[in-house]
C-alpha positions as CSV (number, residue, x, y, z in Angstrom):
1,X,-12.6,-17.3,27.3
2,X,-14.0,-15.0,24.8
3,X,-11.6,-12.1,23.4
4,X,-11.7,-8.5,24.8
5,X,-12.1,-5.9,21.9
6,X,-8.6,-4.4,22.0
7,X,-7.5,-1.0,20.0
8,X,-4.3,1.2,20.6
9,X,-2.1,3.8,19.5
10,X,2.0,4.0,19.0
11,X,3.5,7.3,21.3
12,X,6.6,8.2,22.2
13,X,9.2,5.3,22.8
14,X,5.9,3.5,23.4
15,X,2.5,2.0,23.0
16,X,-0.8,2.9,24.5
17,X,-3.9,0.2,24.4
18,X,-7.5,0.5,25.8
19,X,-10.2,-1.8,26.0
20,X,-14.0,-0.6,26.6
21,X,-13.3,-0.6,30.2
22,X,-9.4,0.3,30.5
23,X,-6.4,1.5,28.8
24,X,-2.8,1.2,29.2
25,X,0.5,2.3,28.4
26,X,4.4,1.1,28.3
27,X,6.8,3.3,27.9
28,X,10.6,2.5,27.1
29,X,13.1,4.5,29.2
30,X,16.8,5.5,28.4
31,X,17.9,3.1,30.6
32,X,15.8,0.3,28.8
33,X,13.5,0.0,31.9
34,X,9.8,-0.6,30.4
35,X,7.5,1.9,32.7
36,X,3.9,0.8,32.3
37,X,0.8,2.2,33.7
38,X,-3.4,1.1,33.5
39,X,-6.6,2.6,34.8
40,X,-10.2,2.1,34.4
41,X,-12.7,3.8,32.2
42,X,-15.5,3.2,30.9
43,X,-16.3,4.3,27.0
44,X,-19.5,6.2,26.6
45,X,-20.6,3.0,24.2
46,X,-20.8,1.5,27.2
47,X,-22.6,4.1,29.1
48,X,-25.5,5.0,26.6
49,X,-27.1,2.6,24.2
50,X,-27.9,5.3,21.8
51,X,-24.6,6.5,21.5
52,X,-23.8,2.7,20.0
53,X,-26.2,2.9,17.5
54,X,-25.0,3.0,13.6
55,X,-23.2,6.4,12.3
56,X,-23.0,7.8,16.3
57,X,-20.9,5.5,17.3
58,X,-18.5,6.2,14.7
59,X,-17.7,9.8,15.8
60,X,-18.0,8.9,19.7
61,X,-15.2,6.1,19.0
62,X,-13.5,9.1,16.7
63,X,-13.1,11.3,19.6
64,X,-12.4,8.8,22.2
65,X,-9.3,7.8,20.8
66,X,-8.3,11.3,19.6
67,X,-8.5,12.4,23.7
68,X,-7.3,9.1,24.9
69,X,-4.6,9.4,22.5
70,X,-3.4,13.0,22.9
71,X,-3.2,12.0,26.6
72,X,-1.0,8.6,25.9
73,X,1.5,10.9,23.5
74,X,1.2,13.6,26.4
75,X,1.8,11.0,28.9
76,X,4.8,9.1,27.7
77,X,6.3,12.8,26.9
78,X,6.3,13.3,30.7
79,X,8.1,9.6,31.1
80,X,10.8,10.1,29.1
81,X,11.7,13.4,30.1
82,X,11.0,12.0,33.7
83,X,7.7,13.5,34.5
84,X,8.6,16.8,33.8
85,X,5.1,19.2,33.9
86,X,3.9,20.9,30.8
87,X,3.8,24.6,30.1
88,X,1.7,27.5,28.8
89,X,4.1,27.5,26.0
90,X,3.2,24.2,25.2
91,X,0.1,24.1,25.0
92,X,0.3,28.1,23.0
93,X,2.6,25.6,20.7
94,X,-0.4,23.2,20.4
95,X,-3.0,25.3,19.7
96,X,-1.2,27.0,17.1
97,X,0.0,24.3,15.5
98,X,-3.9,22.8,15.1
99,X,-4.9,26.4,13.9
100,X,-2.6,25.9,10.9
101,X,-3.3,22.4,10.6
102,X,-6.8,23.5,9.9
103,X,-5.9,26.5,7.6
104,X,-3.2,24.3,5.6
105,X,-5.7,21.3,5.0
106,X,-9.0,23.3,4.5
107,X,-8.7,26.5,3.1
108,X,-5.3,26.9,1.5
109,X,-6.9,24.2,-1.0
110,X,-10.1,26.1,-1.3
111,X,-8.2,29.7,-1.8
112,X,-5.9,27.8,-4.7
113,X,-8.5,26.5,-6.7
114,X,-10.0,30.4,-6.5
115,X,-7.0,31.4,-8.6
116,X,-6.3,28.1,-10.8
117,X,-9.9,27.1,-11.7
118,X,-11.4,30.2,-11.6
119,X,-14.6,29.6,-13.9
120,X,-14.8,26.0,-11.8
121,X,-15.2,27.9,-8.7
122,X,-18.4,30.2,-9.6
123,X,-20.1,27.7,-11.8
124,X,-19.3,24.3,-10.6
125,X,-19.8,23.0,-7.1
126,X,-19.3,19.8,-7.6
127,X,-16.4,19.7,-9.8
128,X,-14.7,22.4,-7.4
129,X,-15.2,20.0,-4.2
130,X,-13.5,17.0,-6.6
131,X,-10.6,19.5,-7.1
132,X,-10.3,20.3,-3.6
133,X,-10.9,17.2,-2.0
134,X,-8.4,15.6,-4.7
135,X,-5.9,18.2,-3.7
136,X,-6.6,17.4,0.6
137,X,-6.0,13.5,-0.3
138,X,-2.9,13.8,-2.0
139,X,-1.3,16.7,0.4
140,X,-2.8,14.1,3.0
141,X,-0.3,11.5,1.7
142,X,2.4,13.2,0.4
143,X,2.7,15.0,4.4
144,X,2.7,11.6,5.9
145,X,5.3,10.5,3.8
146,X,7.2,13.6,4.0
147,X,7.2,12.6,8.1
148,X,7.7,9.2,7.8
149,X,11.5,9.9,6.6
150,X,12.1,11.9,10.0
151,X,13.8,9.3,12.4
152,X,12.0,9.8,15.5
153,X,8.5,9.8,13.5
154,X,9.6,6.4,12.0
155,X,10.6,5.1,15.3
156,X,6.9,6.1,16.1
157,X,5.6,3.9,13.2
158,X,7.7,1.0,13.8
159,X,6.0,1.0,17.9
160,X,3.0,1.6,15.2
161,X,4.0,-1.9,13.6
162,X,4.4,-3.7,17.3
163,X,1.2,-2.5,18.0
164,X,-0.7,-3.8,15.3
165,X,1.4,-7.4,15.8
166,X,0.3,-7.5,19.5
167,X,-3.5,-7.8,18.8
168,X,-3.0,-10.0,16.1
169,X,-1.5,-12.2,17.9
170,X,-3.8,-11.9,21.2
171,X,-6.7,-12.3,18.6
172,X,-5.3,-15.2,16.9
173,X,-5.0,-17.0,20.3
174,X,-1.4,-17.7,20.3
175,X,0.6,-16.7,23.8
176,X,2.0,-13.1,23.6
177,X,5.5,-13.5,23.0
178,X,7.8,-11.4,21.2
179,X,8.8,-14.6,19.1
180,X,5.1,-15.3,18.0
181,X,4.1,-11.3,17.6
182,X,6.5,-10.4,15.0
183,X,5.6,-13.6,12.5
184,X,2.1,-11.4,12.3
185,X,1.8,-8.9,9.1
186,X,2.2,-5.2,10.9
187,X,-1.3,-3.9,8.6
188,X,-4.3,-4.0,10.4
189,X,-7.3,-4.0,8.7
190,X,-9.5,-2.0,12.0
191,X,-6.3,1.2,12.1
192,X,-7.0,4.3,12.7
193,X,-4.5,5.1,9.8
194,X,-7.5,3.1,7.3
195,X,-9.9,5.3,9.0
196,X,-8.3,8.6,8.3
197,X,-8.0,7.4,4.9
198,X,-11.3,6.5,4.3
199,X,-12.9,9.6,6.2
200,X,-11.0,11.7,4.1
201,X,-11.8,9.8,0.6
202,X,-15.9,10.0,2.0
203,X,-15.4,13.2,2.5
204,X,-14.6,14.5,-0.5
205,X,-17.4,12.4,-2.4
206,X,-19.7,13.2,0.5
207,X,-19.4,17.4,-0.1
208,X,-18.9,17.3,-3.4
209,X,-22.7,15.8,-3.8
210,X,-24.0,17.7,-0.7
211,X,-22.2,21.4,-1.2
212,X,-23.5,21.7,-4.9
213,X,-27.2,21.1,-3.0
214,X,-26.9,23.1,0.0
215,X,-25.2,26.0,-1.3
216,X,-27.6,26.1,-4.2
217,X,-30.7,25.6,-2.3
218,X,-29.7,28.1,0.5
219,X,-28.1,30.4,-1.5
220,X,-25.0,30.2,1.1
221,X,-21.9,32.6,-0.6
222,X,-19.2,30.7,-1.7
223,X,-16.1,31.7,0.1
224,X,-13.6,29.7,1.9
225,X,-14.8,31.0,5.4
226,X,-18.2,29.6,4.6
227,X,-17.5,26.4,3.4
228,X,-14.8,25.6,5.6
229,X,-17.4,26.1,8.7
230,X,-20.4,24.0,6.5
231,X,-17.6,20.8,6.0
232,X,-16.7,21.3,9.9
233,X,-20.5,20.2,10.6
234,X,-20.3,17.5,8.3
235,X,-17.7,15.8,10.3
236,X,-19.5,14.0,12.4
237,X,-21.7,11.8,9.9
238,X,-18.8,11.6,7.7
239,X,-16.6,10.0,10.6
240,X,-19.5,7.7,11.7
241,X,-20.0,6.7,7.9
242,X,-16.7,6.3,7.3
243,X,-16.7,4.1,10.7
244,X,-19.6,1.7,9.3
245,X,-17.4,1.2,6.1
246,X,-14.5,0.3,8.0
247,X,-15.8,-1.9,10.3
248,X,-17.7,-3.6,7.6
249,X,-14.6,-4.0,5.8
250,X,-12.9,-5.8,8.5
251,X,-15.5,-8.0,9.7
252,X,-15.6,-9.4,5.8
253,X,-11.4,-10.2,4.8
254,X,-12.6,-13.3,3.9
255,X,-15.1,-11.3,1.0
256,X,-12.9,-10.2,-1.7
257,X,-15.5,-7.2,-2.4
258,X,-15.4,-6.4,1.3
259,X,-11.3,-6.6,1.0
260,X,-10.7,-4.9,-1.8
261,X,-12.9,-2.1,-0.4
262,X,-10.4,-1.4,2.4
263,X,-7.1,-1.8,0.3
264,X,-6.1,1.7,0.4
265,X,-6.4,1.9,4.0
266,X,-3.7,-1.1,4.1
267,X,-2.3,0.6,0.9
268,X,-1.6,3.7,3.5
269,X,-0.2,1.2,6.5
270,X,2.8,0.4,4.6
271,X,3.9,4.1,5.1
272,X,2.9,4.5,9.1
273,X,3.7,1.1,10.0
274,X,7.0,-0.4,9.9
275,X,8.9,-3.3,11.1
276,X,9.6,-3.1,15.0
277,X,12.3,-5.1,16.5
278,X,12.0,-7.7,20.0
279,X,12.6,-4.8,22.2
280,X,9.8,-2.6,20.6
281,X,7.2,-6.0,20.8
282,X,7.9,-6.3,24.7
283,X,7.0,-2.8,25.0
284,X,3.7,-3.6,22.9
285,X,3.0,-6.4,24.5
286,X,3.6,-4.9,27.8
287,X,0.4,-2.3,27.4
288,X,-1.7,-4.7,26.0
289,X,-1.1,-7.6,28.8
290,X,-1.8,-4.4,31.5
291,X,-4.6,-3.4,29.2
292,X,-6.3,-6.7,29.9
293,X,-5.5,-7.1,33.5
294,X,-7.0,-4.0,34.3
295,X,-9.9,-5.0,32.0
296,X,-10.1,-8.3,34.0
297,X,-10.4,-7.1,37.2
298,X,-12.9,-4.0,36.5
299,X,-15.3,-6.7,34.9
């Protein structure tokens, strides 16, 4: 029996997984009761042929698992606080919190390097988007480790670690056990933790090449507003390149030019993943046994 293509995602006291035609997710209660749940889907991969083709599917498998994801987290939320609804003040409490996502990660970077590297910021595009991008990856870092000391977010990385032991061992053909799971290394080399990483190190060569051309050519004014709305465009190709690289990378471990290509995106798992115990794995392994039922019976 060939393997099903198996991603996922830790939530809350929990692990979601999804296949192209399903997705799951297990929840652990107060009680310790394990609540799990599956449905069908059907990924627009496997809807439109065009949408599978180099650099597109990248961003379509991007925000896929963003929305499938922010569901799962939204999802096991309601499970543990026994399906209580949402609010407006939630989701005012979202949206503002992704508005200053956006203005600490884009522009307060831009708007410092106005005032530190002044002469940098008139003359030199391409130097200023090194700056700036340097200054994104690092605060990129540094705020994921800053969270990863908060105990509920590391409880959150450790269902992060379960995850990543479940599919190795489904892939590896061993019978999905708690036992057998944990003996597997919690990095995995397809994460969406490596893509992030490698999105946002793409990015920052990707602009700093492109801004000093478009800018220059179209005479575009340099201000934060501007360039922050001219980087939101490039998001796309940059995911979907990003996406290639990564998926290169892990279809090559064996390649030690292909490996050491991805290191930092395993480099950055040893932060969001971290060692779950037997309780966490049945959860895992819970979602990703549903995840293939559910898979198995649509197919």
């Amino acid at each position: 029996m060939s393997l099903i293509k198996v991603g996922g995602q830790a939530i809350l006291e929990g692990v979601m997984m999804m296949t192209p035609m399903s997705w799951s997710l297990s929840v652990r209660q107060n009680d310790g009761t394990i609540v799990t749940r599956k449905w069908k889907r059907k990924s627009f991969l496997e809807k439109h042929s065009f949408a599978r083709m180099p650099l597109i599917r990248g961003f379509v498998v991007l925000f896929e698992t963003m929305s499938l994801g922010y569901k799962a987290l939204e999802m096991s939320s309601q499970i543990l606080t026994q399906d209580a609804k949402k609010t407006w003040k939630d989701d005012f409490l979202m949206i503002v919190s992704l508005i200053a996502a956006v203005l600490i990660f884009f522009s307060l970077p831009l708007i410092a390097s106005k005032f530190l590297f002044p002469a940098v910021y008139k003359n030199n595009q391409f130097l200023l988007n090194l700056i700036v991008g340097s200054f994104r990856l690092v605060f990129f870092i540094l705020y994921v480790l800053g969270i990863s000391l908060i105990k509920d977010v590391r409880r959150v990385f450790e269902y992060h670690g379960a995850e990543h032991k479940a599919i190795y061992c489904y892939e590896s053909g061993q019978e999905l056990t708690p036992e057998n799971a944990l003996n597997y290394q919690k990095e995995h080399p397809r994460c969406g933790t490596s893509l992030i990483l490698v999105t946002v190190i793409f990015a920052v060569l990707f602009s700093a090449l492109f801004d000093t051309l478009i800018f220059n050519m179209l005479n575009i004014s340099n201000t934060p507003w501007t360039r922050t709305l001219v980087h939101i465009f490039y998001i796309p190709f940059i995911a979907g390149l990003a996406y290639e690289f990564n998926r290169a990378g892990s279809k090559h471990l064996k390649n030690p030019i292909f490996r050491s290509l991805i290191l930092p995106g395993l480099l950055m798992q040893k932060i969001t993943t971290k060692q779950p115990d037997s309780r966490q794995m049945e959860v895992s392994i819970s979602a990703l046994k549903a995840s293939i039922e559910e898979f198995s019976d649509v197919s």
